[in-house]
PDB file of N, H, CA, C and O in Angstrom:
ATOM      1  N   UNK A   1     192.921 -68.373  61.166  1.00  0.00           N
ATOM      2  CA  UNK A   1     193.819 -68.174  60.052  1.00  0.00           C
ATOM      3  C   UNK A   1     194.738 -67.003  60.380  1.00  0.00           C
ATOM      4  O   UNK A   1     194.424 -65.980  60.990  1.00  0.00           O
ATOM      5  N   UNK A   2     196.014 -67.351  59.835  1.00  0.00           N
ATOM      6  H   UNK A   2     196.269 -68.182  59.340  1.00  0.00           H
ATOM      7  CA  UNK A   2     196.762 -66.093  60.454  1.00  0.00           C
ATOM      8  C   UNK A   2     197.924 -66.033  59.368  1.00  0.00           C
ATOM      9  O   UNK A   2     198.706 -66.946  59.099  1.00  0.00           O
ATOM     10  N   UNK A   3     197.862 -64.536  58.699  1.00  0.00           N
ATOM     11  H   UNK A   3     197.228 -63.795  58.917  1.00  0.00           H
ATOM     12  CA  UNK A   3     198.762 -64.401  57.223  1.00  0.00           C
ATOM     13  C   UNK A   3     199.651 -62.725  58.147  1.00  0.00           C
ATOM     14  O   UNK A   3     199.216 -61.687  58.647  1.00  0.00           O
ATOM     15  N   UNK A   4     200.724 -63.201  57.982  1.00  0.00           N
ATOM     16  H   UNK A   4     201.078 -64.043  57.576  1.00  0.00           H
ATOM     17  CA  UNK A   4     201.821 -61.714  58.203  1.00  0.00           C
ATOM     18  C   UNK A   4     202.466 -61.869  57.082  1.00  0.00           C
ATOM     19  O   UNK A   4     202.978 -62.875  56.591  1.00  0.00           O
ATOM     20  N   UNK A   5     202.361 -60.136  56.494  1.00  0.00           N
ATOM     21  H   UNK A   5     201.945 -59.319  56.892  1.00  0.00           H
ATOM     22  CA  UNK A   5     203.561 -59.627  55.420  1.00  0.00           C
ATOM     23  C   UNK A   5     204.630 -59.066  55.908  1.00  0.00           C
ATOM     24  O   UNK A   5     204.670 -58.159  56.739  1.00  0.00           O
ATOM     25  N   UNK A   6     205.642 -59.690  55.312  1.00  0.00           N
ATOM     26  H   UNK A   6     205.609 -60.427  54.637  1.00  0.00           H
ATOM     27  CA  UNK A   6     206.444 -59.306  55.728  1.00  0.00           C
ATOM     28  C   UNK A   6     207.816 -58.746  54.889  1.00  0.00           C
ATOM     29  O   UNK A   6     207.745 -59.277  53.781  1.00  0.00           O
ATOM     30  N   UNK A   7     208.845 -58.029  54.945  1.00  0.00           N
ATOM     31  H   UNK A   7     208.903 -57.598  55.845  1.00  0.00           H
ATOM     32  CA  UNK A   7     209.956 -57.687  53.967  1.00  0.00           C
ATOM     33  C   UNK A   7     210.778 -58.768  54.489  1.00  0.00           C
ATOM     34  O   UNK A   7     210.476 -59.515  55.420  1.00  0.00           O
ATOM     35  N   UNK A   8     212.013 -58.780  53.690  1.00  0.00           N
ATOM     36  H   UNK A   8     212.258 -58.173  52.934  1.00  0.00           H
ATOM     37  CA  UNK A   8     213.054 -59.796  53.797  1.00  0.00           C
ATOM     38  C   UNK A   8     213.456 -59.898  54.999  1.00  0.00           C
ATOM     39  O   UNK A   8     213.746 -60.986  55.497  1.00  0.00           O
ATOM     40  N   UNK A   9     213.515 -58.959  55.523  1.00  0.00           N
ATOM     41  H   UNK A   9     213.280 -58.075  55.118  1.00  0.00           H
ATOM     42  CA  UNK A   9     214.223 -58.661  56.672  1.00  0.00           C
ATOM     43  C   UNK A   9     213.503 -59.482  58.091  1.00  0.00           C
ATOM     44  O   UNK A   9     214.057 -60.076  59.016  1.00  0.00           O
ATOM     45  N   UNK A  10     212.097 -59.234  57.818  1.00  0.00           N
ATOM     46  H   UNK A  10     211.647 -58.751  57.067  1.00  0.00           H
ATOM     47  CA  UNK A  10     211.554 -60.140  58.728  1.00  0.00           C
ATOM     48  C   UNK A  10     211.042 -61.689  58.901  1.00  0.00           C
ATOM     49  O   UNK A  10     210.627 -62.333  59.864  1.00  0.00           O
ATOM     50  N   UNK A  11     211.269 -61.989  57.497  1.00  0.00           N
ATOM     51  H   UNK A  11     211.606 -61.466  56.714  1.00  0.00           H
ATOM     52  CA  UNK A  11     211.258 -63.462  57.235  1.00  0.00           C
ATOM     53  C   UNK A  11     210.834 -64.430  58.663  1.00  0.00           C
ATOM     54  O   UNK A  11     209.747 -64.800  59.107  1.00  0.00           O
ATOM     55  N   UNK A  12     212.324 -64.636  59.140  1.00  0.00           N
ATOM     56  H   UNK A  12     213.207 -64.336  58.779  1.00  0.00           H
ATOM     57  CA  UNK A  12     212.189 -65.176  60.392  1.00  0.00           C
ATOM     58  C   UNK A  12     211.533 -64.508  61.328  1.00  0.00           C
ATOM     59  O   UNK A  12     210.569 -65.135  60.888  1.00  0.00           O
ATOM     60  N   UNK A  13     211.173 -63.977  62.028  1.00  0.00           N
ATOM     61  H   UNK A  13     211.955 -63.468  62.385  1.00  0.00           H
ATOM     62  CA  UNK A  13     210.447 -63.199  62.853  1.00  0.00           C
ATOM     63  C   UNK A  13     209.808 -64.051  62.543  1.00  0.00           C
ATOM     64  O   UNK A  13     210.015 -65.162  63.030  1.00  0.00           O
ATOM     65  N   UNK A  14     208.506 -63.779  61.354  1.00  0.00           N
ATOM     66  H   UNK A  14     208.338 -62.876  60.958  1.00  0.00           H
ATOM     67  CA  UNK A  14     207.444 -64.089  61.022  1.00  0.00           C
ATOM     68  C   UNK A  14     206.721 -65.717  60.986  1.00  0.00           C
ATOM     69  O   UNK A  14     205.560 -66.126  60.970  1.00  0.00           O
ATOM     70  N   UNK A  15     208.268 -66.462  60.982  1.00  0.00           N
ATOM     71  H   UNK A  15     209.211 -66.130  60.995  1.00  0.00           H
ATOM     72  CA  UNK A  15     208.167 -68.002  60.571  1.00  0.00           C
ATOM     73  C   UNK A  15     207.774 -68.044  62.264  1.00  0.00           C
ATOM     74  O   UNK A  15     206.773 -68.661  62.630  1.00  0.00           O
ATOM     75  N   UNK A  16     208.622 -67.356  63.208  1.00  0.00           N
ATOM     76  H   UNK A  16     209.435 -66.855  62.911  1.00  0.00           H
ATOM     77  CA  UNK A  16     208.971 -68.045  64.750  1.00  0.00           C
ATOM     78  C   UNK A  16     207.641 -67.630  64.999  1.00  0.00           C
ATOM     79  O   UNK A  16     207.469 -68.209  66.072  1.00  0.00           O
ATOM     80  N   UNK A  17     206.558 -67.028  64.768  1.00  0.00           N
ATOM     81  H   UNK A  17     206.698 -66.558  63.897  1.00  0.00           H
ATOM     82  CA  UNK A  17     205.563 -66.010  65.429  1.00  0.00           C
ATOM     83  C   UNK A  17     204.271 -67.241  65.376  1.00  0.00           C
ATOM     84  O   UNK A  17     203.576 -67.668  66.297  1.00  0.00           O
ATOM     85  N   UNK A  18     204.283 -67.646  63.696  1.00  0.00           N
ATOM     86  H   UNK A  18     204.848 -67.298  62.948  1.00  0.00           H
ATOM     87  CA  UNK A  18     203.333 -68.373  63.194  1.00  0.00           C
ATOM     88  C   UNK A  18     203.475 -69.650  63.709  1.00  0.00           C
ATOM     89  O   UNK A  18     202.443 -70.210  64.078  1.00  0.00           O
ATOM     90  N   UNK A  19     205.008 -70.493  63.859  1.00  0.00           N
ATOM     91  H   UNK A  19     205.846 -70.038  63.559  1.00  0.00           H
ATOM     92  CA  UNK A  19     205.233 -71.543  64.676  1.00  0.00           C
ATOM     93  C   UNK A  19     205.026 -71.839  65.868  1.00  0.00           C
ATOM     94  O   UNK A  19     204.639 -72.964  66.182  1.00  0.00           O
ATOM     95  N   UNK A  20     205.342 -70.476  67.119  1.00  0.00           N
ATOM     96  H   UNK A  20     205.657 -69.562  66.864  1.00  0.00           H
ATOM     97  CA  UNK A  20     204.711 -70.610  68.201  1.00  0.00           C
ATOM     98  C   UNK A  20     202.977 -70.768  68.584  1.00  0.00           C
ATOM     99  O   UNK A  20     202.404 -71.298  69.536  1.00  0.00           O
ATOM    100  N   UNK A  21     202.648 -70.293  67.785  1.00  0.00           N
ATOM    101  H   UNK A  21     203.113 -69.863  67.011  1.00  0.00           H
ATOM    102  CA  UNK A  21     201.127 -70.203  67.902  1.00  0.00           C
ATOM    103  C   UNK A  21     200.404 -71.090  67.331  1.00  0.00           C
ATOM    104  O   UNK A  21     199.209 -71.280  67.558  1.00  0.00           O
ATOM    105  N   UNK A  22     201.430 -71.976  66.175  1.00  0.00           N
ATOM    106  H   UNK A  22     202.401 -71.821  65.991  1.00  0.00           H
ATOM    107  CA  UNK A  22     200.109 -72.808  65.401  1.00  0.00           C
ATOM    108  C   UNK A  22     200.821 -74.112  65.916  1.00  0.00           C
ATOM    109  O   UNK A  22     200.244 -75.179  66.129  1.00  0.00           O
ATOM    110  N   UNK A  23     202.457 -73.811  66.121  1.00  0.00           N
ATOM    111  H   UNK A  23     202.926 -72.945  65.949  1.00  0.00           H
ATOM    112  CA  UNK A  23     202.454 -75.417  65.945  1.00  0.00           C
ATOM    113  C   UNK A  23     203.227 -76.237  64.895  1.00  0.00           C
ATOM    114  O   UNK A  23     203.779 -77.314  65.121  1.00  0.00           O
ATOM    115  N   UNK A  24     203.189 -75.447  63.466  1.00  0.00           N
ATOM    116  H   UNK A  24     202.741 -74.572  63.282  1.00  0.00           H
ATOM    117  CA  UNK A  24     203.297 -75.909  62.718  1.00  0.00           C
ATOM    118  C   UNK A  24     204.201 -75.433  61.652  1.00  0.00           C
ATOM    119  O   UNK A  24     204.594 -74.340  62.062  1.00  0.00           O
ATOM    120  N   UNK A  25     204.645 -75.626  60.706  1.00  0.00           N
ATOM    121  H   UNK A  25     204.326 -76.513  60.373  1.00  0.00           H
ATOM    122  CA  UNK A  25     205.291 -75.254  60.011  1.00  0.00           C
ATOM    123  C   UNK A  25     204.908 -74.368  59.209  1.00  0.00           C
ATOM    124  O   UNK A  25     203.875 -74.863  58.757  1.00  0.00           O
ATOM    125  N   UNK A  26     205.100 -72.984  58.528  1.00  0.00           N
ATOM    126  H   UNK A  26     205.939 -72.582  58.895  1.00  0.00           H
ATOM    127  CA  UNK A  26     204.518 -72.496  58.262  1.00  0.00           C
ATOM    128  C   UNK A  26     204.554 -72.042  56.350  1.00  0.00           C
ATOM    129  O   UNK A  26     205.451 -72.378  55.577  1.00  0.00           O
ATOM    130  N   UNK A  27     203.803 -71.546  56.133  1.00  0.00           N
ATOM    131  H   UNK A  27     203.074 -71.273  56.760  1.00  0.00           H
ATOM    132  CA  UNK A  27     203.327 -71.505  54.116  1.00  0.00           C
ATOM    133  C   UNK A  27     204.102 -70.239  53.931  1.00  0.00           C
ATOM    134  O   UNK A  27     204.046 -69.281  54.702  1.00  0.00           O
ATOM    135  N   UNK A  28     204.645 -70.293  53.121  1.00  0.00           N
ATOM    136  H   UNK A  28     204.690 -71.071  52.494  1.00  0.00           H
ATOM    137  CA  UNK A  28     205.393 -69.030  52.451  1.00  0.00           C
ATOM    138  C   UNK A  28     205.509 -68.729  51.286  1.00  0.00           C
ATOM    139  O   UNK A  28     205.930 -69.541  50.462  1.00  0.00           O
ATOM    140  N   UNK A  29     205.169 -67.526  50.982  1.00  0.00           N
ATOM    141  H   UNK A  29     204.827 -66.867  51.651  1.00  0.00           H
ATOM    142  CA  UNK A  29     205.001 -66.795  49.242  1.00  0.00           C
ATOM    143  C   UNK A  29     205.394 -65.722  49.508  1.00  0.00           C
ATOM    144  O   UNK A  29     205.610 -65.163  50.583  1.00  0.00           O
ATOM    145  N   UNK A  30     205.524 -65.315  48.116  1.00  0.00           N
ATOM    146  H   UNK A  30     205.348 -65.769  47.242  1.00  0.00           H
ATOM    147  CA  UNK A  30     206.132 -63.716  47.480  1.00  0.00           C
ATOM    148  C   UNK A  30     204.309 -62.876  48.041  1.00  0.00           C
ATOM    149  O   UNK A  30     203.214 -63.156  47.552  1.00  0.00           O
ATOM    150  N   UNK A  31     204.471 -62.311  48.663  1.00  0.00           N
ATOM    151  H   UNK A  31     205.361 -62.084  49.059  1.00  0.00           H
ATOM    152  CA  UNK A  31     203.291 -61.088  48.737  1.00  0.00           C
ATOM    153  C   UNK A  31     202.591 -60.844  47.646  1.00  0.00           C
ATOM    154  O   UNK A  31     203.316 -60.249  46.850  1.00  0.00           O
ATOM    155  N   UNK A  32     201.441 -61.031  47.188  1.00  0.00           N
ATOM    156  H   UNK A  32     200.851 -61.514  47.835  1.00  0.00           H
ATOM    157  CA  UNK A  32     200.856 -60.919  46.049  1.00  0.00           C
ATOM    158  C   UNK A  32     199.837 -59.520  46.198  1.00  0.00           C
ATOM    159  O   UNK A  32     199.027 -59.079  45.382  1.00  0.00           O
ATOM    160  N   UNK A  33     200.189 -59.033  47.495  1.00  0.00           N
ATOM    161  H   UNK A  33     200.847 -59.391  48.158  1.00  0.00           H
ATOM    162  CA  UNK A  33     199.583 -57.805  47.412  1.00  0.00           C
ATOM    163  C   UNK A  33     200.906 -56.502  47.740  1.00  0.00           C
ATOM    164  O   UNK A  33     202.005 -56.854  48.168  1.00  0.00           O
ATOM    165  N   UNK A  34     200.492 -54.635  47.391  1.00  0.00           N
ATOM    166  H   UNK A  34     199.599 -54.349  47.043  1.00  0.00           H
ATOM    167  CA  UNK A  34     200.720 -54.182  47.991  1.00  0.00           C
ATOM    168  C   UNK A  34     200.819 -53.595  49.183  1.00  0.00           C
ATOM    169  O   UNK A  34     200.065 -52.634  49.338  1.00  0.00           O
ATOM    170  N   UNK A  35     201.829 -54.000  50.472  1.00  0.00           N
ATOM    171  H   UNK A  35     202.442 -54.780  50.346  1.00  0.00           H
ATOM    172  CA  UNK A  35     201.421 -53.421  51.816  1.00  0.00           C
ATOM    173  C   UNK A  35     202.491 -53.627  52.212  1.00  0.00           C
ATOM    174  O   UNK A  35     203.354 -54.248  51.591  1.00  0.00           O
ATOM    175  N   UNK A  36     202.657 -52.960  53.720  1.00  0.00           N
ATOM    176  H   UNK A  36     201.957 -52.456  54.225  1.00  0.00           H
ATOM    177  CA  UNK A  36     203.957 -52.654  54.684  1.00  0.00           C
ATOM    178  C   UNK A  36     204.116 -53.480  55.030  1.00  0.00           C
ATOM    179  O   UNK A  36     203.207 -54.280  54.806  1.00  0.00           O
ATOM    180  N   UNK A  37     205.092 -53.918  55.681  1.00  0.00           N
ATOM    181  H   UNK A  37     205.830 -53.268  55.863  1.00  0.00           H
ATOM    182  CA  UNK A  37     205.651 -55.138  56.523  1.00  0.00           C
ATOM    183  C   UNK A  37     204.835 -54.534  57.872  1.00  0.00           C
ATOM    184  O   UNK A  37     204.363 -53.457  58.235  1.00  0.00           O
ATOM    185  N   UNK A  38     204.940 -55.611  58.274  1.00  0.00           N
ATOM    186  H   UNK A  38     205.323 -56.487  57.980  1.00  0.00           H
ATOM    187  CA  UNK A  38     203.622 -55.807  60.060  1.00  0.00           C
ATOM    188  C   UNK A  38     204.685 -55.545  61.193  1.00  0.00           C
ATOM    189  O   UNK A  38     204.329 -55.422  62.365  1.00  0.00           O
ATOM    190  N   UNK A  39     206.330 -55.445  60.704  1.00  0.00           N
ATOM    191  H   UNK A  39     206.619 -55.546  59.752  1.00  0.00           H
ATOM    192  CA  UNK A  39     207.315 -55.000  61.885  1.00  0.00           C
ATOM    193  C   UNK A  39     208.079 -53.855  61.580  1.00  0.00           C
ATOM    194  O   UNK A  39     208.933 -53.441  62.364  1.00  0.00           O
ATOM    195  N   UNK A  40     207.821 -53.277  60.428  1.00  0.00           N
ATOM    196  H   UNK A  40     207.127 -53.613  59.791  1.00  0.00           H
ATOM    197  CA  UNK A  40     208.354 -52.060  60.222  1.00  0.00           C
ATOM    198  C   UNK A  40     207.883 -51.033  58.662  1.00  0.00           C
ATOM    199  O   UNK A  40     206.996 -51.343  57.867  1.00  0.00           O
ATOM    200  N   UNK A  41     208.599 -50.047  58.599  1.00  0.00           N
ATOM    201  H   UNK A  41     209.320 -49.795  59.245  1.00  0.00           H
ATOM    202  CA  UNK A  41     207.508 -49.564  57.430  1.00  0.00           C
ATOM    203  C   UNK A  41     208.179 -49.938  55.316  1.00  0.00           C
ATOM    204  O   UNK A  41     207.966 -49.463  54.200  1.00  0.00           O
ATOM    205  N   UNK A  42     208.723 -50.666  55.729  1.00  0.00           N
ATOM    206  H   UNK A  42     208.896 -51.052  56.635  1.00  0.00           H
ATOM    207  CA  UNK A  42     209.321 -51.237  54.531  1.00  0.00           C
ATOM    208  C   UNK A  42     208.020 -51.935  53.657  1.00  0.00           C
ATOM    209  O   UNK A  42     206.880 -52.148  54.070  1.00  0.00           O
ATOM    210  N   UNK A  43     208.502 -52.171  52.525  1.00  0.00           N
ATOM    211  H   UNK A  43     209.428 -51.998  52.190  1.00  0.00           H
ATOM    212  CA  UNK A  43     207.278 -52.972  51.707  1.00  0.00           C
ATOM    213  C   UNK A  43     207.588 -54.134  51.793  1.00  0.00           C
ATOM    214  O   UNK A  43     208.638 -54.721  51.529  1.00  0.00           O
ATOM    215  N   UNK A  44     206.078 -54.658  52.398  1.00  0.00           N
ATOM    216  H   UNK A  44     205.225 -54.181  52.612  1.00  0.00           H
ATOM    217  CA  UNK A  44     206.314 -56.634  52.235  1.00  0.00           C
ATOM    218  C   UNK A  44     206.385 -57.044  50.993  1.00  0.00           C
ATOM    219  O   UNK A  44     205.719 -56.685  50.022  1.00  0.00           O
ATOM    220  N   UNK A  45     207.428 -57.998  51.093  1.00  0.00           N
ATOM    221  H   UNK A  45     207.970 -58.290  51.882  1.00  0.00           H
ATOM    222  CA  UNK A  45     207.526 -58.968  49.929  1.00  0.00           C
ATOM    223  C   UNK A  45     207.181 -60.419  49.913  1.00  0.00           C
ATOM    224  O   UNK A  45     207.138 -61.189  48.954  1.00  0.00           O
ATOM    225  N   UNK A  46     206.890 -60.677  51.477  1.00  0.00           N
ATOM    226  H   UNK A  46     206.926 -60.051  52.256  1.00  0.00           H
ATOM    227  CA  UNK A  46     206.046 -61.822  51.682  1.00  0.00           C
ATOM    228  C   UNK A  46     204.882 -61.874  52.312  1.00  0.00           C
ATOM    229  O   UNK A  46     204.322 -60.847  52.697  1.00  0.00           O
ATOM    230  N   UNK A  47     204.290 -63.306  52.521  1.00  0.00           N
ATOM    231  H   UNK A  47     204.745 -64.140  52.208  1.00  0.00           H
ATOM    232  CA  UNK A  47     203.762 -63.515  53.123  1.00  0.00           C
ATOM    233  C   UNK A  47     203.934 -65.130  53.878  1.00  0.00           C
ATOM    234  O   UNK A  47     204.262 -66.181  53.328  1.00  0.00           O
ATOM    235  N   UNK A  48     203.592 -64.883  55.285  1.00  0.00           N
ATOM    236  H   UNK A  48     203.326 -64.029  55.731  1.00  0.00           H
ATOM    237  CA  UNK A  48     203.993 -66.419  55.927  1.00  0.00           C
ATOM    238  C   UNK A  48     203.032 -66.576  56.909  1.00  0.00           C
ATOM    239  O   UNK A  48     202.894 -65.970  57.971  1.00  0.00           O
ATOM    240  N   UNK A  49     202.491 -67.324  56.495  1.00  0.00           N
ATOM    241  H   UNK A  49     202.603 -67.816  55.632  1.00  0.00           H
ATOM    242  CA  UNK A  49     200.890 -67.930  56.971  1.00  0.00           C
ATOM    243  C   UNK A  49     200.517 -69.436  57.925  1.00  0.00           C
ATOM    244  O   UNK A  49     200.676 -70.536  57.396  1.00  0.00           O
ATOM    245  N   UNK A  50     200.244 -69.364  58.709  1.00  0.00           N
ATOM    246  H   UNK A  50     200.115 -68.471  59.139  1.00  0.00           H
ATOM    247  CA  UNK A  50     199.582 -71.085  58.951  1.00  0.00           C
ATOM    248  C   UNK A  50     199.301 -72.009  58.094  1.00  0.00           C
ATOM    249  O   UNK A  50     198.863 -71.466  57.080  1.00  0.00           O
ATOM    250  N   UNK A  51     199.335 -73.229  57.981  1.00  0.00           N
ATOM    251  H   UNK A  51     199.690 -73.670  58.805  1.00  0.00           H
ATOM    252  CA  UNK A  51     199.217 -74.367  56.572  1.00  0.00           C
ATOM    253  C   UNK A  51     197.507 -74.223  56.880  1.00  0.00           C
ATOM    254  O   UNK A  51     196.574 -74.511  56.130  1.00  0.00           O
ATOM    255  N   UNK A  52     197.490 -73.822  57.885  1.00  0.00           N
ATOM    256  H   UNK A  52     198.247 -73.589  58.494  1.00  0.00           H
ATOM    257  CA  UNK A  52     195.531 -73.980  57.791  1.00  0.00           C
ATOM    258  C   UNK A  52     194.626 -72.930  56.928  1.00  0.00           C
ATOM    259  O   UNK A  52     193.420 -72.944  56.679  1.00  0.00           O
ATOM    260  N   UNK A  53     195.585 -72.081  56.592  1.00  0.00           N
ATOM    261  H   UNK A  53     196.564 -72.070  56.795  1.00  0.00           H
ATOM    262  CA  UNK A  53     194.647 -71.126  55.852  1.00  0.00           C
ATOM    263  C   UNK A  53     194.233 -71.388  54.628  1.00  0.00           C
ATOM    264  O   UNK A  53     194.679 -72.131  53.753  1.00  0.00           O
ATOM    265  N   UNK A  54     193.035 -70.459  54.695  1.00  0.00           N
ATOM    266  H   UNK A  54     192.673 -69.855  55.406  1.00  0.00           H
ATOM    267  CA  UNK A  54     191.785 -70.764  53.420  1.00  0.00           C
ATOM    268  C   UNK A  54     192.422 -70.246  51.901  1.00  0.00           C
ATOM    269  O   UNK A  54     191.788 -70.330  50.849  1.00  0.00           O
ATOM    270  N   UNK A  55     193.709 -69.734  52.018  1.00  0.00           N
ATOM    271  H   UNK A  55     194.224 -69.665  52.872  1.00  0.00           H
ATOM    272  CA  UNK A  55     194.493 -69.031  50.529  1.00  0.00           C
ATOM    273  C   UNK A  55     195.657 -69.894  50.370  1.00  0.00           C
ATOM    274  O   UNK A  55     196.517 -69.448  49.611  1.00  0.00           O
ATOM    275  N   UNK A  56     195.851 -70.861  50.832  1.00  0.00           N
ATOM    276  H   UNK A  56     195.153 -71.223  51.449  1.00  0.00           H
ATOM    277  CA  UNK A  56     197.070 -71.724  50.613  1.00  0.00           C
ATOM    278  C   UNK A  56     196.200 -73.181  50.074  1.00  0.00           C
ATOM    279  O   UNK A  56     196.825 -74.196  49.770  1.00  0.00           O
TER     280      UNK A  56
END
């Protein structure tokens, strides 16, 4: 399972990261938690995950 938060800014990053590795297209939501983005120190506002994960 593989979930990155991310801010707006990294959106894509995050889609290309999860696509290379899974394959697949990937799940996307508003961040339902507080935390940093995983590429810089901004606050995530998402999250973009594998369709295989156990929270989607």
């Amino acid at each position: 399972m593989m979930k990155v938060y991310v801010c707006s800014q990294h959106v894509d990053k995050a889609m290309d990261v999860v696509v290379d590795e899974y394959g697949t297209f990937p799940a996307f939501e508003e961040a339902d938690i507080s935390t940093d983005c995983e590429y810089c120190e901004d606050n995530a506002a998402y999250m973009v995950a594998n369709t295989g994960s156990s929270t989607i």
